[in-house]
C-alpha positions in Angstrom: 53.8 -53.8 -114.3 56.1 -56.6 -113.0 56.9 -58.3 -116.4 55.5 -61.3 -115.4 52.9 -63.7 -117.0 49.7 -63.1 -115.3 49.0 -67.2 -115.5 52.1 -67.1 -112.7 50.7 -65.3 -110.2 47.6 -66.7 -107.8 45.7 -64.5 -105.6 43.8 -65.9 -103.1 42.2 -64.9 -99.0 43.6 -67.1 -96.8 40.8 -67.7 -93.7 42.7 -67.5 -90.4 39.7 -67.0 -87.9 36.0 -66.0 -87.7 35.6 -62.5 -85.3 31.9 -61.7 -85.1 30.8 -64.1 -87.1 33.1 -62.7 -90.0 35.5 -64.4 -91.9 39.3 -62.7 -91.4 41.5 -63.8 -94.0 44.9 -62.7 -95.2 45.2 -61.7 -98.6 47.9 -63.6 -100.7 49.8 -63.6 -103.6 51.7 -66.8 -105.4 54.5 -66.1 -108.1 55.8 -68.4 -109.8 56.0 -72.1 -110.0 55.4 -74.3 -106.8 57.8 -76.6 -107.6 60.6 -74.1 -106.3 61.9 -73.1 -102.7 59.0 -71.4 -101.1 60.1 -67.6 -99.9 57.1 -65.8 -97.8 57.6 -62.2 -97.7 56.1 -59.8 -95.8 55.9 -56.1 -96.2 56.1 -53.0 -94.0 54.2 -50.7 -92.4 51.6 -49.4 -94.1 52.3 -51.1 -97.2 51.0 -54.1 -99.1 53.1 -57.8 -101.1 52.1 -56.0 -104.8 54.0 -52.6 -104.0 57.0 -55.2 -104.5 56.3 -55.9 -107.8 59.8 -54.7 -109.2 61.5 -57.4 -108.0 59.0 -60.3 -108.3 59.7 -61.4 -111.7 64.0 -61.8 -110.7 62.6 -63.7 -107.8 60.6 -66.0 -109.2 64.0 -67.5 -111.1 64.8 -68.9 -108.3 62.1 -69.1 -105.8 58.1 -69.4 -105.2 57.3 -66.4 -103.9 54.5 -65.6 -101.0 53.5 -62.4 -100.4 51.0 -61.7 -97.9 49.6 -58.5 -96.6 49.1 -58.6 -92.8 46.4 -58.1 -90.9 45.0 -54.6 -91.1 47.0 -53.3 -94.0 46.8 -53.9 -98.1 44.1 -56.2 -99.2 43.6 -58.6 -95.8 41.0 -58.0 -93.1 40.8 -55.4 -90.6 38.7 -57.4 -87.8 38.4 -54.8 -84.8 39.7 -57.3 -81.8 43.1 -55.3 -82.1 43.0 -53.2 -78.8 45.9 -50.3 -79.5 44.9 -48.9 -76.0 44.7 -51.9 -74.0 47.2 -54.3 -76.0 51.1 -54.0 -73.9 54.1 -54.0 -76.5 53.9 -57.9 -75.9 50.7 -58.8 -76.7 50.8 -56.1 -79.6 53.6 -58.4 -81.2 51.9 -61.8 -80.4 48.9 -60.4 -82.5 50.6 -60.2 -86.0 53.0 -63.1 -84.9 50.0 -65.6 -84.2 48.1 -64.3 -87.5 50.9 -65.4 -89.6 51.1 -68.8 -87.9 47.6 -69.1 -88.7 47.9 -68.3 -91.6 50.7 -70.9 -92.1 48.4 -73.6 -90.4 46.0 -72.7 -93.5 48.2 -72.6 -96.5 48.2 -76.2 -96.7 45.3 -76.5 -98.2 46.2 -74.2 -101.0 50.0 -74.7 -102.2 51.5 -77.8 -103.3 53.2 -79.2 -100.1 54.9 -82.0 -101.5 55.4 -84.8 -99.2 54.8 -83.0 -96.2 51.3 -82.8 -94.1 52.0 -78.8 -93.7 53.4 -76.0 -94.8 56.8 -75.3 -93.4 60.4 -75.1 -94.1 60.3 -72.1 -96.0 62.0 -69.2 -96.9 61.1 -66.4 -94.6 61.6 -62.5 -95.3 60.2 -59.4 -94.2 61.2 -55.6 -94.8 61.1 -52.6 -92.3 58.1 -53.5 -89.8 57.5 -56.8 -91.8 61.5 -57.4 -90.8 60.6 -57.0 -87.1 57.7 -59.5 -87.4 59.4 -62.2 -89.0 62.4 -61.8 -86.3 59.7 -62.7 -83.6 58.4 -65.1 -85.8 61.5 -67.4 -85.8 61.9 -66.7 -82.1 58.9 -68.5 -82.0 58.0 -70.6 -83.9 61.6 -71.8 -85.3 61.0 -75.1 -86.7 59.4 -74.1 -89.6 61.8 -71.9 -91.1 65.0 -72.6 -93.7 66.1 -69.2 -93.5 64.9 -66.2 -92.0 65.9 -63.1 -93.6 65.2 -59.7 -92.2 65.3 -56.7 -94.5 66.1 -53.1 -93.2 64.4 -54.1 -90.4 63.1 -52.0 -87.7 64.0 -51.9 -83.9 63.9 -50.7 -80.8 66.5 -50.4 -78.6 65.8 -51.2 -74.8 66.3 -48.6 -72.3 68.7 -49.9 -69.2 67.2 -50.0 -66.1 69.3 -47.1 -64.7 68.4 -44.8 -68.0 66.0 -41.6 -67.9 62.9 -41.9 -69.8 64.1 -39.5 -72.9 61.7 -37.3 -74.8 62.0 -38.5 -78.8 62.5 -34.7 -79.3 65.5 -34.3 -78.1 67.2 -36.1 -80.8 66.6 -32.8 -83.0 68.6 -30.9 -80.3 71.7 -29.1 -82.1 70.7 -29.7 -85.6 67.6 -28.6 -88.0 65.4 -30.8 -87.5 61.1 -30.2 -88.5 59.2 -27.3 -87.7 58.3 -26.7 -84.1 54.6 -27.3 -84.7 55.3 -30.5 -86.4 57.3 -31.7 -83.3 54.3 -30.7 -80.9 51.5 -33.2 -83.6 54.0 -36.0 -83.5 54.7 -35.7 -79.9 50.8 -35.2 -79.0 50.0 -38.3 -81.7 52.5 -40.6 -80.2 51.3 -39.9 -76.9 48.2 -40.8 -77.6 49.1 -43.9 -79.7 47.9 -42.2 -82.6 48.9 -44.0 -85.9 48.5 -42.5 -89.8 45.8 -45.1 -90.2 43.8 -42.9 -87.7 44.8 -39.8 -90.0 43.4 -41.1 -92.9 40.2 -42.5 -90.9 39.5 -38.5 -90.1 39.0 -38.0 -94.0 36.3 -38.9 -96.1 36.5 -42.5 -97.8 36.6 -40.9 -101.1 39.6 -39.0 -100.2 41.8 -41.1 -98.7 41.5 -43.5 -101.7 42.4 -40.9 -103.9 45.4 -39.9 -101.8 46.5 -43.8 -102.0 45.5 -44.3 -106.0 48.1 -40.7 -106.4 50.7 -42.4 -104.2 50.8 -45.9 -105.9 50.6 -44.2 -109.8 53.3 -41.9 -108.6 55.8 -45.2 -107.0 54.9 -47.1 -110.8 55.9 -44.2 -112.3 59.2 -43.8 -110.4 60.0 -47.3 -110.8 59.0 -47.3 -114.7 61.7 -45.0 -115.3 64.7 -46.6 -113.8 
């Protein structure tokens, strides 16, 4: 689907951690030749390094590129020591930030590192969620980035301290927004730090694959016919 020879592209489960006694590993993808710039990219939420596939075979022109599926999503591990109801905003963030440093701590051992004893100064992207990842990424852990480069990335703007807490439906005030009922099931989900992982968990497995297999036929489609 991407154009691009099969022999280029290196999939491998990078071990992070054991949780359990299990191994938790973060599925990656190498395009291209290792002799170029490393880019690491890193994709939303909900979404997985192959559903980039239209653009891998322009960036491999120019770069080596890492795609990586974080923890819980595409093809890596989804070890249960994630605590949505305990974790504050904080320590939700560390989580995903310290996987992909582990993960970076790892990768030695399977790219071609040159001179170096580690993996670092890389090319560092990430779109949407992935975007607000990688920002906190270089916040922290700086020194082993060339360039960070945040894609559409989301955010969340800060309320001041003399601010009223605002309901998120009252954005829709004075213009169409959804359906009444629809507002009351995203209010209630949010509330309850509901996510559409937990939607699809309420479904049989059988189901929710199918619903995914429609979803990613249906983007290859799309994208075939540009």
């Amino acid at each position: 689907m991407s154009g691009v020879d099969p022999s280029l592209i290196k999939q491998l489960n990078v071990v992070i951690y054991q949780f359990k006694g299990e191994d938790v590993y973060i599925r990656t993808n190498i395009c291209g030749s290792q002799d170029k710039p490393k880019l690491v990219w890193i994709h939303g939420y909900a979404s997985s390094g192959p559903l980039f596939f239209k653009i891998i075979k322009q960036l491999i022109e120019h770069f080596c590129v890492i795609f990586i599926d974080m923890l819980g999503m595409g093809g890596s591990s989804r070890p249960e020591d994630f605590f949505k109801d305990k974790f504050t905003p904080e320590e939700s963030i560390g989580y995903f930030v310290d996987s992909v440093e582990k993960w970076r701590q790892q990768m030695h051992n399977h790219i071609d590192v040159g001179e170096a004893a580690e993996f670092t100064d890389f090319y560092l992207a990430g779109h949407s969620f992935g975007g607000y990842i990688v920002g906190n990424y270089g916040v922290t852990y700086p020194s082993h980035i060339r360039k960070l480069l945040m894609l559409s990335p989301i955010g969340i703007r800060v309320k001041e301290p003399q601010e009223e807490d605002l309901d998120p439906m009252e954005r829709f005030k004075g213009r169409k927004g959804p359906p009444s009922w629809v507002k009351r099931i995203v209010k209630s989900q949010w509330k309850n730090r509901a996510s559409p992982f937990d939607l699809a968990r309420k479904f049989n497995k059988r189901l929710s694959m199918k619903f995914i297999q429609r979803y990613i036929e249906k983007r290859q489609k799309t994208d075939n016919t540009e």
